[in-house]
C-alpha positions in Angstrom: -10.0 -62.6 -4.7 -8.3 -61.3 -1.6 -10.3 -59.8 0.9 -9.0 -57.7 3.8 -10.3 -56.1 7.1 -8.4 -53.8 8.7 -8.4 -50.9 11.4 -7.7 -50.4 14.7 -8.2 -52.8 17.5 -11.9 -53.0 18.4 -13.7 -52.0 15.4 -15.3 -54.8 14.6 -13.0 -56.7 12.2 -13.4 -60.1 13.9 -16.6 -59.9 14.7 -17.8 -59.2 10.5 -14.9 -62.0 9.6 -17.2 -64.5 11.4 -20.4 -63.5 9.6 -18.9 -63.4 6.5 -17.6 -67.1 7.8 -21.1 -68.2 8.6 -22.5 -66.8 5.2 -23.2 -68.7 2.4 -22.0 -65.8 0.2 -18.5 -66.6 0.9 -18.8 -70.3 1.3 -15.8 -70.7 -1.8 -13.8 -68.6 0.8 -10.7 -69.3 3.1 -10.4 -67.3 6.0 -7.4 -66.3 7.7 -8.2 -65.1 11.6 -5.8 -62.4 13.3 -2.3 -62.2 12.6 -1.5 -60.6 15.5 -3.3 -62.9 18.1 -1.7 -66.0 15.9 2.2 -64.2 17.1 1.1 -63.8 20.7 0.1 -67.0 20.7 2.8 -68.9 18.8 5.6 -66.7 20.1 5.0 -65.4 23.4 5.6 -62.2 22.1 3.8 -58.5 23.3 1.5 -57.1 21.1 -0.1 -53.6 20.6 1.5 -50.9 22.3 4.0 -53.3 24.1 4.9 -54.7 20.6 9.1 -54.7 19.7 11.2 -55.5 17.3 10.8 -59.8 16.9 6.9 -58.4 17.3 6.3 -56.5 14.3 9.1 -58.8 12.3 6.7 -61.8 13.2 3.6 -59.7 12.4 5.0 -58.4 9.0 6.5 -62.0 7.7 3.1 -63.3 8.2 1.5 -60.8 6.1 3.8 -62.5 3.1 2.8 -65.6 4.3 -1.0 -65.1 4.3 -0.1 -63.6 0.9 2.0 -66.5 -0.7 -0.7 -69.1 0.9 -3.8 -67.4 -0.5 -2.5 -65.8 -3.6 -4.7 -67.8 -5.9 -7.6 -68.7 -3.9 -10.7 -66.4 -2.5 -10.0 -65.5 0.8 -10.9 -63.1 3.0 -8.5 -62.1 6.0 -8.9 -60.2 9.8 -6.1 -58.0 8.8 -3.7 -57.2 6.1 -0.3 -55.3 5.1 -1.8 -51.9 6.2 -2.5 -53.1 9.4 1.6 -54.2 9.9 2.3 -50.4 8.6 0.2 -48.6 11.0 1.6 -50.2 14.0 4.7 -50.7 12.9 5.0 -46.9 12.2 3.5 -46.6 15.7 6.3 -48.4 17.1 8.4 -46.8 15.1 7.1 -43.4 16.5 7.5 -45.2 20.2 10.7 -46.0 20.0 10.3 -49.2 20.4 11.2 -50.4 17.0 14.6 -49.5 14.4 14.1 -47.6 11.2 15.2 -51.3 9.6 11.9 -52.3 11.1 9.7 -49.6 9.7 11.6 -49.5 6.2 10.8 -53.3 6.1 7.3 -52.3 7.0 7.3 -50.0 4.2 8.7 -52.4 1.6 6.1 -55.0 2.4 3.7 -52.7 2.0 4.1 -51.4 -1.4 4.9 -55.0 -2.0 1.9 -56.4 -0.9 -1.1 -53.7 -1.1 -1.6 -54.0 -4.9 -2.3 -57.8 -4.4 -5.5 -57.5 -2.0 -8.3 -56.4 -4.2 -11.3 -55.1 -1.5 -9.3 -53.7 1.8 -12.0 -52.8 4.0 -11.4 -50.2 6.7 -13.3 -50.8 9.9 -13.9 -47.4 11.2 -13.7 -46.7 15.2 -17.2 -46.2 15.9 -17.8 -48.7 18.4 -16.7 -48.9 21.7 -14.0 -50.5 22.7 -14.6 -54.0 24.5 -12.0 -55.5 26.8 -11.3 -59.2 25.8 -8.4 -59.9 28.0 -6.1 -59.9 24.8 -6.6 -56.3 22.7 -5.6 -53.2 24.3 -8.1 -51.2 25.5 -6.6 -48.0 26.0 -7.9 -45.2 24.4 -5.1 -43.1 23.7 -3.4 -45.7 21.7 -6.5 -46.5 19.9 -6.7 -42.4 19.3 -2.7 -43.0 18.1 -3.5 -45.8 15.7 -6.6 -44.1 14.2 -4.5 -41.2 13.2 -1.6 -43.1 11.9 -4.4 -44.8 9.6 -5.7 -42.1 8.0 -2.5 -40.1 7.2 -1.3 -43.2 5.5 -4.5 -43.9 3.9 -4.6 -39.9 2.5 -1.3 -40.7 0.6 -1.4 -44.5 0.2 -2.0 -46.6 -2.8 -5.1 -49.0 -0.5 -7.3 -45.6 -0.9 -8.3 -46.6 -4.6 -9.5 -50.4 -3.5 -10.4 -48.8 0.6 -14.0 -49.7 1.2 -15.2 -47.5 4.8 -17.5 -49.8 6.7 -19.5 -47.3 9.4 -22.7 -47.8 12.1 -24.0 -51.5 12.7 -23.3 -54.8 12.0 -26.2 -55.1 9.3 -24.9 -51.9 7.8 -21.3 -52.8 7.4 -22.4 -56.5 6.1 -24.6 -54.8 3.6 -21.7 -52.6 1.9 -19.6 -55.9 2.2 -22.3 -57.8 0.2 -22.4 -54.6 -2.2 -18.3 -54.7 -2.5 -18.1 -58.6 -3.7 -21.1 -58.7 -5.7 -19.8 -55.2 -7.7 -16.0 -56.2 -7.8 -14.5 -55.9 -11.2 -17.4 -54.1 -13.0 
C-alpha cells in the first residue's frame, strides 16, 4: 500500500511521517522523507518559491522514482505526485518554469496518482514555523493552498484524498481510521 502526505509547506506532514515512523501500526512500512529537502540537498538546487526549471525536473523524476522503488511494498511517503503539480503549476504561474515543465508535471500526474492508494491532505491550519529550510512566507503559502484545492476540485486524488484537520492526536486518529478501513 502506498501512503502519501501532501500539502503545503508547514502543515504538519513531517511531523505525522515521524509518528507514524515511531508506531508500531506501520512497523511493515518503508518510509520515504521529503523529496524536496532530498533535491536541495543532493543538487544544490532552490526550492519553493525560488524553485526553476532543473528544480521541479529533479522534484518530479523523483516522484517516479519513489514510485518504481516502493511499487510493491507498504510505504508511506512525506509527499507525493500532487505535491510536484501544485508547485510546479506555481512555477509555472511565476514564470519561472516552461509549459514543457508543467505538461511533464501534468503527465506524471495522471501517471502516477492512480498508484497511491490513501493521499492524505494536510490542511493549513497550523502556523507556519521557520526551520531555516521551508519558506515561510505567507503569501506563497496562501498561493500554494489555492493552487491545491482548484486541482483537488477537478482531480482524480479527490476519490482516495483523506483531509487531516486540528491536532496531532486528531489527524493520527483519522490516519489510524484510513489504514485500518482501506479496501472495505
Amino acid at each position: 500500500m502506498i501512503v502519501s502526505f501532501t500539502g503545503a509547506q508547514s502543515t504538519g506532514k513531517s511531523t505525522l511521517l515521524e509518528r507514524c515512523r515511531d508506531d508500531e501500526k506501520f512497523l511493515s512500512y518503508d518510509f520515504e522523507p521529503e523529496v524536496t529537502r532530498w533535491v536541495k540537498k543532493t543538487y544544490g538546487l532552490s526550492i519553493n518559491e525560488d524553485g526553476d526549471e532543473f528544480t521541479q525536473l529533479a522534484i518530479l523524476n523523483r516522484h517516479m522514482h519513489n514510485y518504481l522503488t516502493y511499487k510493491d511494498k507498504d510505504v508511506v511517503l512525506d509527499r507525493c505526485i500532487l505535491d510536484g503539480l501544485v508547485y510546479t503549476q506555481y512555477l509555472y504561474n511565476s514564470g519561472k518554469v516552461s509549459v514543457d515543465v508543467l505538461d511533464y508535471a501534468s503527465y506524471l500526474y495522471r501517471t502516477l496518482v492512480d498508484k497511491i492508494d490513501i493521499i492524505l491532505y494536510t490542511e493549513p491550519d497550523i502556523p507556519l514555523v521557520d526551520d531555516g529550510e521551508r519558506s515561510v512566507n505567507v503569501g506563497f503559502r496562501k498561493d500554494i493552498v489555492d493552487i491545491f484545492e482548484e486541482v483537488l476540485d477537478s482531480a482524480a486524488a479527490s476519490t482516495k484524498l483523506v483531509r487531516l484537520k486540528g491536532s496531532v492526536e486528531n489527524r493520527m486518529k483519522v490516519i489510524y481510521n484510513e489504514i485500518e478501513n482501506y479496501g472495505k
